[in-house]
C-alpha positions as CSV (number, residue, x, y, z in Angstrom):
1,X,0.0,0.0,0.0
2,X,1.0,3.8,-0.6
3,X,1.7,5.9,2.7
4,X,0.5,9.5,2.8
5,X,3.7,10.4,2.6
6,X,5.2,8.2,-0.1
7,X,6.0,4.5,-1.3
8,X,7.9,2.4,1.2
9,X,11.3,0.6,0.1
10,X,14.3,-1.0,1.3
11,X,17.7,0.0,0.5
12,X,19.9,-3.2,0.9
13,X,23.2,-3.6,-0.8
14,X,25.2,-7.1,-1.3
15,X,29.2,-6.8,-0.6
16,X,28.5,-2.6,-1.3
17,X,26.5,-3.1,-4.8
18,X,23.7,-1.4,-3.5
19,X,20.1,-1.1,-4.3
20,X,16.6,0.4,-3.7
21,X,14.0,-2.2,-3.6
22,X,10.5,-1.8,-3.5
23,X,7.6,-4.4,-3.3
24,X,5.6,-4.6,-6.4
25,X,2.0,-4.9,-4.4
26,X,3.4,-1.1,-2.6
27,X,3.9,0.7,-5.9
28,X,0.8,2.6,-7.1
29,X,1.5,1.8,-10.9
30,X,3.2,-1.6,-11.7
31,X,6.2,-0.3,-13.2
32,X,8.6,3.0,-12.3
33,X,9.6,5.5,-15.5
34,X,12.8,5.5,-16.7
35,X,13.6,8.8,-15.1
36,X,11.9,8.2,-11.8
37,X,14.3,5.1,-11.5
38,X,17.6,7.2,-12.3
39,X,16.8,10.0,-9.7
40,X,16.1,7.2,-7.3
41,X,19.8,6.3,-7.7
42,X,21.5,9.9,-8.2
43,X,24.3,9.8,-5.3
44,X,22.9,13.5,-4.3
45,X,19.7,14.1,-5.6
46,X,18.2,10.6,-4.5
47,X,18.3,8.1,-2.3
48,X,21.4,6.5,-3.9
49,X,22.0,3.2,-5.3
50,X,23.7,1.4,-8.4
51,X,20.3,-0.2,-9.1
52,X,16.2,-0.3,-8.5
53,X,14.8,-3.9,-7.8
54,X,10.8,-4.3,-8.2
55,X,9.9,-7.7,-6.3
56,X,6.8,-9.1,-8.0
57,X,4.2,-12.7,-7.1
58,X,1.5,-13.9,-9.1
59,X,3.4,-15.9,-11.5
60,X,3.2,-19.8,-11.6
61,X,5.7,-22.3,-10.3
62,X,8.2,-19.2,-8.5
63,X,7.9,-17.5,-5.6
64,X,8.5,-13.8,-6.9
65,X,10.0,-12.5,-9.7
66,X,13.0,-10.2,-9.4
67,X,13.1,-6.8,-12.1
68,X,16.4,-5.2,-12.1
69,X,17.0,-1.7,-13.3
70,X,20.3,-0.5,-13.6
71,X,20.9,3.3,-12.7
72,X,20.9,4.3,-16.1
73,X,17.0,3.5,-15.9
74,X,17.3,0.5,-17.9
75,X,16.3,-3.3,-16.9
76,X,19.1,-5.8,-17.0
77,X,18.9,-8.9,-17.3
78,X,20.3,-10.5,-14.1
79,X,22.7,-9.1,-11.5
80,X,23.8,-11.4,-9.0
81,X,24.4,-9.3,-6.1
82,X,20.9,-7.9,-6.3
83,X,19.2,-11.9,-6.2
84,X,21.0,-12.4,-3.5
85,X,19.4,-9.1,-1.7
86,X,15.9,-9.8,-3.4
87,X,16.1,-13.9,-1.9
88,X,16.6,-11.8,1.6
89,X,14.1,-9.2,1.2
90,X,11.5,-11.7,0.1
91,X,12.5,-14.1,3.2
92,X,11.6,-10.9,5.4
93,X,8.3,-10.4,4.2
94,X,6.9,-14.0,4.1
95,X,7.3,-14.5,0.5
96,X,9.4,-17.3,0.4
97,X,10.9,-19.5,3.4
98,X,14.5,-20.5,3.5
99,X,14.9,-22.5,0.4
100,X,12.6,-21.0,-2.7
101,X,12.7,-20.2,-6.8
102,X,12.4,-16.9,-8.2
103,X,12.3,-15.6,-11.6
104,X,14.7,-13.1,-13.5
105,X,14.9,-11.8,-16.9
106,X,17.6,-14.6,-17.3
107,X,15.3,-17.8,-16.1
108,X,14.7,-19.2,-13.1
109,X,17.1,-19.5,-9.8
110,X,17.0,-21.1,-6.7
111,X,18.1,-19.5,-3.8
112,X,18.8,-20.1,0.2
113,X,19.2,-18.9,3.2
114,X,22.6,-19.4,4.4
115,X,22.5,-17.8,7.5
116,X,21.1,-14.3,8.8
117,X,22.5,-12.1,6.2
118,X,23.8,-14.5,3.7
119,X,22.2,-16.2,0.8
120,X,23.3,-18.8,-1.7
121,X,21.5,-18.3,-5.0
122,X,22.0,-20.5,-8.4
123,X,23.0,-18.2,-11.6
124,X,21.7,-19.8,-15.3
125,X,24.0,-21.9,-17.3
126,X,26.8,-19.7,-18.2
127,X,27.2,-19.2,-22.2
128,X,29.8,-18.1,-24.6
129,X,33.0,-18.8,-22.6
130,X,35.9,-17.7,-24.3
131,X,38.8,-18.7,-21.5
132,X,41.4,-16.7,-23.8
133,X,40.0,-13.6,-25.6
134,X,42.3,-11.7,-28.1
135,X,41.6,-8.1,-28.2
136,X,43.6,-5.2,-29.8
137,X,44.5,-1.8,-28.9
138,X,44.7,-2.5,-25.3
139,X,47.6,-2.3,-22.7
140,X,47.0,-6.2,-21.5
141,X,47.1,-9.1,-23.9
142,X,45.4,-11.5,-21.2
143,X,41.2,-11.7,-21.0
144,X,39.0,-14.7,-21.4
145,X,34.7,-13.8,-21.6
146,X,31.7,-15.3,-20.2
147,X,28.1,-14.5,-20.0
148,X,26.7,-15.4,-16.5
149,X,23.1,-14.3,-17.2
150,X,24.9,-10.6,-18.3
151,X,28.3,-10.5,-20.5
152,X,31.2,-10.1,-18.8
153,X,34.8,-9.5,-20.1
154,X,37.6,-10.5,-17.3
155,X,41.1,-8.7,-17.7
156,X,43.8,-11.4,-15.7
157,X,46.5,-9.5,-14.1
158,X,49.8,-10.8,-12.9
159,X,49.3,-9.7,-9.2
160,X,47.3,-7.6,-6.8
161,X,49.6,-4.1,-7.2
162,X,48.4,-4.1,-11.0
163,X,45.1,-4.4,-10.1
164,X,45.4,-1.3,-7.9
165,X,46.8,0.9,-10.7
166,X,44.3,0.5,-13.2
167,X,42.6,3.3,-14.1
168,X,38.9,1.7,-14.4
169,X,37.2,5.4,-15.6
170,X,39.8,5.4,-18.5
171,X,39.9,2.2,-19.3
172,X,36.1,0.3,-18.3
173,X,34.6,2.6,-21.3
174,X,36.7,1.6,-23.7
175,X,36.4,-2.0,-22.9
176,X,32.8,-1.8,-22.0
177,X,32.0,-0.8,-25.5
178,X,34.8,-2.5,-27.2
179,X,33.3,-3.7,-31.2
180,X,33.8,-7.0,-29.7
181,X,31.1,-7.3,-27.8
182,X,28.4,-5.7,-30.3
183,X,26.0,-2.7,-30.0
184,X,24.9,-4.0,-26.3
185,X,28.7,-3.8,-25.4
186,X,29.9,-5.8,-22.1
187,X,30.5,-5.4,-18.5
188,X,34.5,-5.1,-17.8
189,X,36.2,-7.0,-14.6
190,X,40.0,-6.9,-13.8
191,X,41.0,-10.1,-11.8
192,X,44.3,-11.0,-9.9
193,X,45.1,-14.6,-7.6
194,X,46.5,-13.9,-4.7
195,X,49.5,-16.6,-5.0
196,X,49.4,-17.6,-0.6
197,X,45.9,-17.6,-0.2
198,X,44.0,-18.5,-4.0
199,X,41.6,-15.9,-3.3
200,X,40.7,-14.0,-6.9
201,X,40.9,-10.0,-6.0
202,X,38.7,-8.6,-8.5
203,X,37.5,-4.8,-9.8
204,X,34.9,-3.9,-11.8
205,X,33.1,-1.6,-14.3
206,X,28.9,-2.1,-14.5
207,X,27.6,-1.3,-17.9
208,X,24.7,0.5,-16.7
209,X,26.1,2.2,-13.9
210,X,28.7,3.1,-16.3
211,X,31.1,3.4,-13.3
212,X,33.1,0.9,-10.9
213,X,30.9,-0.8,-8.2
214,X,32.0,-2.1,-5.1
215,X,31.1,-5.7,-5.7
216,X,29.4,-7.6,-9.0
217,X,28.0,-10.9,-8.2
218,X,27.6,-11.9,-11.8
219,X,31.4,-10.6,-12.9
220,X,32.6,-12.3,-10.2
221,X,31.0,-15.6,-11.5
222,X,32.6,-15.0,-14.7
223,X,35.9,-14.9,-13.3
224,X,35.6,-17.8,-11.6
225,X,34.7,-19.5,-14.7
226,X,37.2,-18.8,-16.7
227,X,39.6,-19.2,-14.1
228,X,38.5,-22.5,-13.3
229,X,38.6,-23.6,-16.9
230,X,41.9,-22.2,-17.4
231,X,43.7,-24.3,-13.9
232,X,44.3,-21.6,-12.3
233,X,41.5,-21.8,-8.9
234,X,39.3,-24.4,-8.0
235,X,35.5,-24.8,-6.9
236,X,34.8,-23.1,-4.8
237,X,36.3,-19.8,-5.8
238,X,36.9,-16.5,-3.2
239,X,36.2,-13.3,-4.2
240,X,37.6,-10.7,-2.9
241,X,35.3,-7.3,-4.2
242,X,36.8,-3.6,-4.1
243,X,34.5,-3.5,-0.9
244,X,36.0,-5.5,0.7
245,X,34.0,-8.5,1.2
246,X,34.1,-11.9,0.2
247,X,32.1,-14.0,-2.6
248,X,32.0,-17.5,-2.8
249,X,31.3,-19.1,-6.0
250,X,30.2,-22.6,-6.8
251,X,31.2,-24.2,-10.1
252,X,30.7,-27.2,-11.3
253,X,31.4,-27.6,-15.3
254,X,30.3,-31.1,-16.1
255,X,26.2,-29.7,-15.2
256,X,27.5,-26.1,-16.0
257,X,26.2,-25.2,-12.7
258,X,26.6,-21.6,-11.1
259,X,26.1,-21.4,-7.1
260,X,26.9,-17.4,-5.6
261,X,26.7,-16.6,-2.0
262,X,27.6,-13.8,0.2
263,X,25.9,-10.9,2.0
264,X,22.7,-9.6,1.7
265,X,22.2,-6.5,4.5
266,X,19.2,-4.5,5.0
267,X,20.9,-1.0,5.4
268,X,17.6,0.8,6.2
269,X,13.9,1.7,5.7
270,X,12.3,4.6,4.0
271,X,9.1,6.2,2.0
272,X,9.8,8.0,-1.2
273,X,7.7,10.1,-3.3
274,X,7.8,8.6,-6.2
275,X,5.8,11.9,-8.4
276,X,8.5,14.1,-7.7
């Protein structure tokens, strides 16, 4: 239902990819206008988020179906960090128990409870995996690609110290819309294995945001793909994200399987007017 003083929603973020998610039974129209969704987002002007999620039931054989806007206003088809959040949301407000199947623009996922804060979800079958990519005009000769439910290039790096001088606002554009990857262009990750520990460090640029993010659920299922298929982790991979916390990815190539966990955090409560 709609407040007198605006629409309630929950801004949650996963590993710091952040989002503003509403209930689709709370808004008074069943979709949100393209502008509406990118002043939602604005870091000043809005509430602030990389993304807009619309949780909505009714459909056969899934609990809820997740819609994900990025903050350019557009829907995307998946984003992993955000399932993760949605599974949470929809635990808190009855609309799934612990273990439950939701819907995205990509198919259908399962997802879980892990603990309080944590979910498991299962991506879709990865597609067009390309473990070594050969790309021209570029300052690294090293990139495999992998759509995990979104397209994702993955840069590999010789260590963590390179992965701290890139600079993503130069070079994510470039690569983001690189003729490779067609008229749609791609997201861009750079990914470095920390030799002691095996954990994959990993930055990234979202198309959509069109900036880097603190953590990308789906790009850091790609990496783990390709690095998996290339011998250099195992199953299950750790992610280390630019904020800091830690993804865990499942995968298993024979079923072409795709299991992400990590955090899901409620970081607070609001009403918005939505008209304005």
């Amino acid at each position: 239902m709609t407040g007198r003083t605006g629409t309630p929603f929950v801004k949650m973020h996963g590993a710091g990819n952040d989002f503003v998610m509403f209930l689709a039974r709370d808004l008074p129209s069943p979709s949100l206008r393209t502008e509406t969704i990118v002043r939602l987002c604005h870091r000043r002007l809005g509430i602030g988020a990389d993304g807009v999620i619309i949780l909505e039931t009714g459909e056969p054989d899934v609990d809820f179906r997740m819609h994900y806007f990025n903050s350019d206003g557009h829907e995307a088809e998946m984003c992993g960090n955000g399932a993760r959040c949605s599974f949470a949301l929809a635990h808190a407000v009855g609309l799934v128990g612990d273990r439950g199947t939701f819907a995205s623009a990509a198919g259908r996922h399962q997802g879980r409870m892990t603990s309080e804060g944590d979910v498991e979800v299962q991506l879709t079958s990865w597609s067009g995996l390309e473990t070594s990519l050969d790309l021209t005009d570029l300052p690294w000769a090293d990139s495999g690609f992998c759509n995990t439910g979104v397209p994702h290039v993955v840069v590999l790096l010789p260590d963590r110290n390179s992965l701290e001088e890139i600079d993503i606002m130069r070079w994510g554009p470039v690569l983001r819309r690189h003729p490779r990857f067609g008229s749609s262009g791609s997201n861009v990750n750079w990914a470095a294995v920390d030799a002691e520990s095996g954990k994959v460090h990993l930055r990234t640029f979202e198309r959509g945001v069109e900036a880097e993010t603190l953590a990308c659920g789906t790009g850091a299922s790609a990496a783990a793909v390709i690095l998996c298929g290339r011998g250099l982790v195992s199953s299950p991979v750790r992610v280390r994200t630019r904020g800091g916390d830690e993804l865990v990815v499942r995968v298993d190539p024979d079923r072409k399987e795709l299991f992400l966990q990590g955090p899901a955090v409620e970081s607070f409560k609001g009403e918005v007017n939505l008209d304005e």
